[in-house]
FIVOGU-730533 format. One record per residue: x, y, z of N, C-alpha, C, O in turn. Coordinates in steps of 0.05 Angstrom, whole numbers, plus 5000, padded with zeros to 4 digits. Atoms other than C-alpha are relative to their C-alpha. Example, Ala and Ser with C-alpha at 12.3 -4.5 7.8 and 13.67 -1.06 7.14 Angstrom:
// residues 2
501849765000524649105156501850245000503950245013
498449764999527349795143498550225014499550445018
// end
This chain:
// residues 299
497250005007333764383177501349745011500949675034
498550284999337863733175502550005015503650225010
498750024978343063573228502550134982503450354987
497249865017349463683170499350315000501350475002
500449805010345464323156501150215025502050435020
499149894977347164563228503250085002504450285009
497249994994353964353224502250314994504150405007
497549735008357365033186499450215019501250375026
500549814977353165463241502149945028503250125042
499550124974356065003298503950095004505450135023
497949925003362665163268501150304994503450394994
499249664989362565903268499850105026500850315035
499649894968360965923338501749875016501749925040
498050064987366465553355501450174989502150325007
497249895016371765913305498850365025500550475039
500649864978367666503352501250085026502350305031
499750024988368866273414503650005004504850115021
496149965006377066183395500650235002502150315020
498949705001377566903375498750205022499050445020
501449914978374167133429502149965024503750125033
498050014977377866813483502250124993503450225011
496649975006384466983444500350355002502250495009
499249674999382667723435500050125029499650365030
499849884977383167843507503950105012505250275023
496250005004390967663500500450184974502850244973
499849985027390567953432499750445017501650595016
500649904986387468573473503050155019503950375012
497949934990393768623528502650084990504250235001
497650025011399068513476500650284987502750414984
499349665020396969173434500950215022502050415013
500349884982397169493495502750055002503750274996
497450054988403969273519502249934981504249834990
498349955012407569303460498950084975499750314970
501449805021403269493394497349744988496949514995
501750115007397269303353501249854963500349664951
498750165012401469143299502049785005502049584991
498250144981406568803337498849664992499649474979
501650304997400768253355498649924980497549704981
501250095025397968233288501649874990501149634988
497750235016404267983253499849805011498249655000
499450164982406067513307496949764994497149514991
501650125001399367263300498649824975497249614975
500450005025398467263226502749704995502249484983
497450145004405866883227499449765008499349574992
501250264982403666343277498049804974498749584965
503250035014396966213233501749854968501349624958
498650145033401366093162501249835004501149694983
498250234996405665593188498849865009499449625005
502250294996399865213221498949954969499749754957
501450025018395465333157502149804975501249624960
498650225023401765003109500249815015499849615001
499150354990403464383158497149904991497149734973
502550214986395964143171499050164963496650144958
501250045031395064373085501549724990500249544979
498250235014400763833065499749795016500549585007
501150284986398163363119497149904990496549674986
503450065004390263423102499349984975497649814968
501849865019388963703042501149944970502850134969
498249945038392063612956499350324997497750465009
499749745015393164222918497949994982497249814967
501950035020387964472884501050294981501950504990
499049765028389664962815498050105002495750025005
501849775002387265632813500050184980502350244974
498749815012386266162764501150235017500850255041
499449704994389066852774498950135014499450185037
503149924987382967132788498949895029497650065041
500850164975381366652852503250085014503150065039
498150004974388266782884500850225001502750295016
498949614994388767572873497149955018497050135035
502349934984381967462910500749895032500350025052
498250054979385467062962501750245015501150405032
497649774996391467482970499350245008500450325029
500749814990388168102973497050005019496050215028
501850074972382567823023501649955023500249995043
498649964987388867723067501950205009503250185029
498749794995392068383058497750215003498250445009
501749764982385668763074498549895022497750035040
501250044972382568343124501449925028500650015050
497650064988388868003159502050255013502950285036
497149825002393968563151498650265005498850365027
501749754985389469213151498450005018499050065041
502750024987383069123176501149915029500450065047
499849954974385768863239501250085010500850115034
498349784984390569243252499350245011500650375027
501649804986385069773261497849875021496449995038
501350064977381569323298502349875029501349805050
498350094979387569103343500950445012500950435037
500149754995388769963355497350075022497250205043
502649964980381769963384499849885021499249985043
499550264976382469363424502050145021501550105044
497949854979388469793460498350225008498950265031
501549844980383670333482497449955005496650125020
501550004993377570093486499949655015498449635034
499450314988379069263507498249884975497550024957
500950125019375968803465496849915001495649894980
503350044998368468643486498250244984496350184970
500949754999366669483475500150044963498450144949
499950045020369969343408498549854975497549904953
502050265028366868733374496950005006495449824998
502849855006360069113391499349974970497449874958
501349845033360869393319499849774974499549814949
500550215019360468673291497249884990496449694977
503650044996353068733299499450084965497549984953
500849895018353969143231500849834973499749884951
499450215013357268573193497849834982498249834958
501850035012351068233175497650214976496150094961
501149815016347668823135502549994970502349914947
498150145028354068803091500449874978500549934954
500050195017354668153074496949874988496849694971
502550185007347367933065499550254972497850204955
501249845031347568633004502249804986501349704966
498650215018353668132980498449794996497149804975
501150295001350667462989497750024978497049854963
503150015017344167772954501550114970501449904958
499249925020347468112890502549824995502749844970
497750175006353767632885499549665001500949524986
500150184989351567012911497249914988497249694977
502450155009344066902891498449985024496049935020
499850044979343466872961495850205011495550445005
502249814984335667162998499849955026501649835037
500149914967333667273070496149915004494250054998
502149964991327766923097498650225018499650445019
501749884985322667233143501249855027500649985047
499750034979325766803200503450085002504350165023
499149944992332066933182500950305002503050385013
501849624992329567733181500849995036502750125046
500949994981328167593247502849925019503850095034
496850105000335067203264501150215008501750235032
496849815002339867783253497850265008498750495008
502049824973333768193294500950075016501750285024
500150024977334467923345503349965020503749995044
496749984989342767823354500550324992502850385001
499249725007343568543332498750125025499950295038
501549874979338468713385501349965024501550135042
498450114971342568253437502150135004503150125027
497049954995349168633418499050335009500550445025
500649694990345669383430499249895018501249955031
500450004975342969103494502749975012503550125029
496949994988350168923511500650285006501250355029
498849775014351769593482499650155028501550195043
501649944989347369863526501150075031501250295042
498350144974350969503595501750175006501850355023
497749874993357169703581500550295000502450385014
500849725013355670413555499050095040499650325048
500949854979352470463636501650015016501850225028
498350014985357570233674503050184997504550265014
496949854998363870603634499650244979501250324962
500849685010359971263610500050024973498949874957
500249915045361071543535501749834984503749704989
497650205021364071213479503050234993503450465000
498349905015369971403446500250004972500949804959
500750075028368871543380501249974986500549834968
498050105026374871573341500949775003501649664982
499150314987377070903381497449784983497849594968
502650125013369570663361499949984962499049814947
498849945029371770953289501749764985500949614967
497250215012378370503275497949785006497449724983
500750244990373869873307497049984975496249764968
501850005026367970043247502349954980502649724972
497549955031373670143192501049605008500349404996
498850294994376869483220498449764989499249614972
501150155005371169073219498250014972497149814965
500549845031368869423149502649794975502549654955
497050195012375769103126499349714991498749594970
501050324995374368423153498349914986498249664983
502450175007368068333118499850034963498249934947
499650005026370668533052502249744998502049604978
498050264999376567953065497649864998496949804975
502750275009370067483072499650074972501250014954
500450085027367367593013502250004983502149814967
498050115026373767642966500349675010500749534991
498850155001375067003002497249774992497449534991
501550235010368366682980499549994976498949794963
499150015026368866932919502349834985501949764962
498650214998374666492915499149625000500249424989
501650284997369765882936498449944973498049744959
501749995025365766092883501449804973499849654961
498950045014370565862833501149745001501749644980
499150205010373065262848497749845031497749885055
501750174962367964812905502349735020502249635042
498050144987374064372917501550165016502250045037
497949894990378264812942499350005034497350105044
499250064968380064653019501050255010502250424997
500649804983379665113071502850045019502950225036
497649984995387464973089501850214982503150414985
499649805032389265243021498950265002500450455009
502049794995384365743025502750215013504250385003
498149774976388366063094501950015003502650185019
498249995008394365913075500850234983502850374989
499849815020393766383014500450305010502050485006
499649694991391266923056501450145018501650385019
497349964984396466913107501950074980502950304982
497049915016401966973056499250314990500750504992
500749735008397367563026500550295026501450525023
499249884983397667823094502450065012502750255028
497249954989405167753111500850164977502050364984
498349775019407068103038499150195012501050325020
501049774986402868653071501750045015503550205008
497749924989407068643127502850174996503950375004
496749885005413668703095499850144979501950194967
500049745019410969223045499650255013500150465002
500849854985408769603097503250075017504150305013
498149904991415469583140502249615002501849415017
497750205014421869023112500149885029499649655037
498050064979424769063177498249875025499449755043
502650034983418168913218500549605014500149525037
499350314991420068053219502950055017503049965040
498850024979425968183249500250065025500849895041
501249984978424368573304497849845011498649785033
501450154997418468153315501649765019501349715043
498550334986423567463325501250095024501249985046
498349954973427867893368498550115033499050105057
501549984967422568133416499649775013500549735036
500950314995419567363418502749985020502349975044
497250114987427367223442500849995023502349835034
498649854972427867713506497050005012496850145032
501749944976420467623531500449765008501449574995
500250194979419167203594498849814985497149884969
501150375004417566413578497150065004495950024982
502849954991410266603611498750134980496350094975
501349675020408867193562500049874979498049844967
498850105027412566873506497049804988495349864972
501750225000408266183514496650234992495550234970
503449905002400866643520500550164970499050084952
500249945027402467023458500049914971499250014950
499950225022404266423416497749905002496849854980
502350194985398266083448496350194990494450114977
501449835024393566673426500149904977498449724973
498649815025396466803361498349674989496349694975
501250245010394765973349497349944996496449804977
502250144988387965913385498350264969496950234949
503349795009384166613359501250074961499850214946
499150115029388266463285499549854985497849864968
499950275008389365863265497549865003495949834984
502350124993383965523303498150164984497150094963
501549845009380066123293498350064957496150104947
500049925033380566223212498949714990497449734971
500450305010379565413201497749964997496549904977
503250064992373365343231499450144985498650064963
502949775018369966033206500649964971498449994960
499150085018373665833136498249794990496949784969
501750355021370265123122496850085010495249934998
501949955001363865443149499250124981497150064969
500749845019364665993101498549904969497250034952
500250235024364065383045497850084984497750164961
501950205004357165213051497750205016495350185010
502749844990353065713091498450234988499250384970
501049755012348766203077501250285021500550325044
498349824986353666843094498050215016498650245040
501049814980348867363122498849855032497849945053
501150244973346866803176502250035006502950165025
497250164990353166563176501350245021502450135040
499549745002355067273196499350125024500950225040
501750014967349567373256501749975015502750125031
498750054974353266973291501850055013502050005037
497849844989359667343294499750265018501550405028
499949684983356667963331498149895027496350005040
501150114964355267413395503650075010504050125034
497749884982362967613410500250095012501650045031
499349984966362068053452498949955026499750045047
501150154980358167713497501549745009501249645031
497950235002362967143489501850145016502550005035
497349864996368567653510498750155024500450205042
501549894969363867993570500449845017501749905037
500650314984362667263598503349985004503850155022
497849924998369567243600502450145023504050045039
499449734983371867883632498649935033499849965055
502950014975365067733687501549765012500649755035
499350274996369167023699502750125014503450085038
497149924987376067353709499350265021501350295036
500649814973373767893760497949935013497150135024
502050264981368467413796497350184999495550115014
502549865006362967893777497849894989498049824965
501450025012356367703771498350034977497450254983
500649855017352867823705497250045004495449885008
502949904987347268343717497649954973497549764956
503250025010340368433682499849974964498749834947
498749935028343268703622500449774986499049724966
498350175011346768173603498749734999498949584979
502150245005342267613615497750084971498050004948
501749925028336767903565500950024974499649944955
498650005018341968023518501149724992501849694969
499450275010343867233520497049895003497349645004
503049995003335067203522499850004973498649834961
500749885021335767573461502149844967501549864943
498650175006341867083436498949734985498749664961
502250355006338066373434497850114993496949944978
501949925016332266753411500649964967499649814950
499550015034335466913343501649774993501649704970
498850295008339566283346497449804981497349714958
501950175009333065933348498050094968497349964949
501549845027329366343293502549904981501649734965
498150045028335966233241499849724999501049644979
499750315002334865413252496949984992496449764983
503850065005326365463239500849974974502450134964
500750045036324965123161500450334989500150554999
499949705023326165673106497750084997497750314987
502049835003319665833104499050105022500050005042
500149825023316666293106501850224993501550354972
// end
């Protein structure tokens, strides 16, 4: 595999690492005031980056119909629903325990990628989405010892959520499909707006409350929720967006269920906790399938 060929991988584990760190704020906020609350706010942030840095970077590219109902409604079910059941989970279960169930993401998209796309699944990268699926049940595993039973209807909304999310991917590469120009500013731009009509179909009044909370919290609070809302958004959606281009999605896909190990590491950093046995094997089991999804396509 050729150094460019790396590049859309290199860029989902960054767009990764963004939403990761951010869902820990993303995490406190549902908590401390709602999981919709921090969705808008977040969604809102993300559209107004996505149009400046479209009319700075990018021309307009014409779409049919067809490519921007696929848009639009890839941001009102993955943006606007889908996380809003995954921001509900994030308030009782935190966010590491959560983005477990992104392990299931890859099975998904690789029946898309193969029936929509043209798309097949070597034997290494078989082995690939193995061996990160295996790293996220050893996680599973960790946390499951240290804080007893799951919660299942919490575990419930955080399947449904990420179920959401992975139908927003594909309408939104179905979208790629159709035009190969089309910029990845454009692109998230679209689906932000798809996601804010959500909003205000869902409840009118929802932006204004929104501005007026922003108004009366502390400078400190204010600042980390804008600061989220940018990093695990904006940042976030850009990157995994222009990866989405060009990669092969059930790979591409793998790599999203290293979050919560991203979001453990994390947690293990802010309470000075060593990370035990568990958790090493499980980042063993990480660069394993890293390395297997980069071996030649054959066999």
């Amino acid at each position: 595999m050729s150094s460019l060929a790396y590049f859309p991988y290199l860029l989902a584990i960054g767009a990764n690492l963004c939403f990761g760190t951010a869902s820990i704020a993303f995490s406190r906020f549902s908590v401390s005031h709602s999981p919709g609350w921090i969705n808008q706010l977040k969604v809102s942030v993300a559209f107004l980056g996505f149009i400046v840095a479209f009319f700075l970077l990018e021309s307009y590219v014409s779409l049919t119909f067809t490519a921007n109902a696929y848009l639009l409604g890839s941001g009102f079910i993955g943006l606007c629903v889908g996380d809003l059941f995954l921001f509900r989970a994030f308030a009782t279960l935190g966010p590491s325990r959560t983005l477990v169930l992104y392990s299931f993401q890859p099975f998904l998209l690789a029946v898309y990628g193969y029936f929509f796309l043209g798309q097949t699944l070597t034997l290494y990268q078989d082995a690939a989405i193995f061996c990160m699926i295996a790293c996220v049940l050893t996680f599973l595993w960790e946390r499951n010892r240290v804080h007893g039973k799951f919660d299942i209807a919490a575990f419930s909304l955080a399947f449904l959520g990420i179920l959401l999310d992975a139908v927003g991917v594909m309408l939104s590469r179905q979208a790629y499909e159709t035009n190969a120009e089309l910029g990845s500013f454009q692109v998230n731009a679209t689906r932000a707006l798809g996601a804010l009509m959500g909003f205000f179909l869902l409840n009118p009044k929802s932006f204004y409350s929104l501005f007026n909370d922003l108004k009366v919290m502390e400078k400190k609070e204010r600042t980390l929720a804008l600061s989220a809302s940018f990093l695990g958004t904006f940042i976030s959606l850009s990157l995994y967006l222009r990866a989405l281009k060009t990669a092969h999605v059930a790979t591409l896909t793998a790599i999203s269920i290293t979050l919560p190990i991203w979001v453990s590491l994390i947690e293990h950093v802010r309470l000075q906790v060593w990370p035990n046995r568990y958790l090493w094997f499980a980042f063993f089991l990480f660069l394993l399938g890293f390395t297997f999804m980069n071996l030649p396509h054959s066999p």
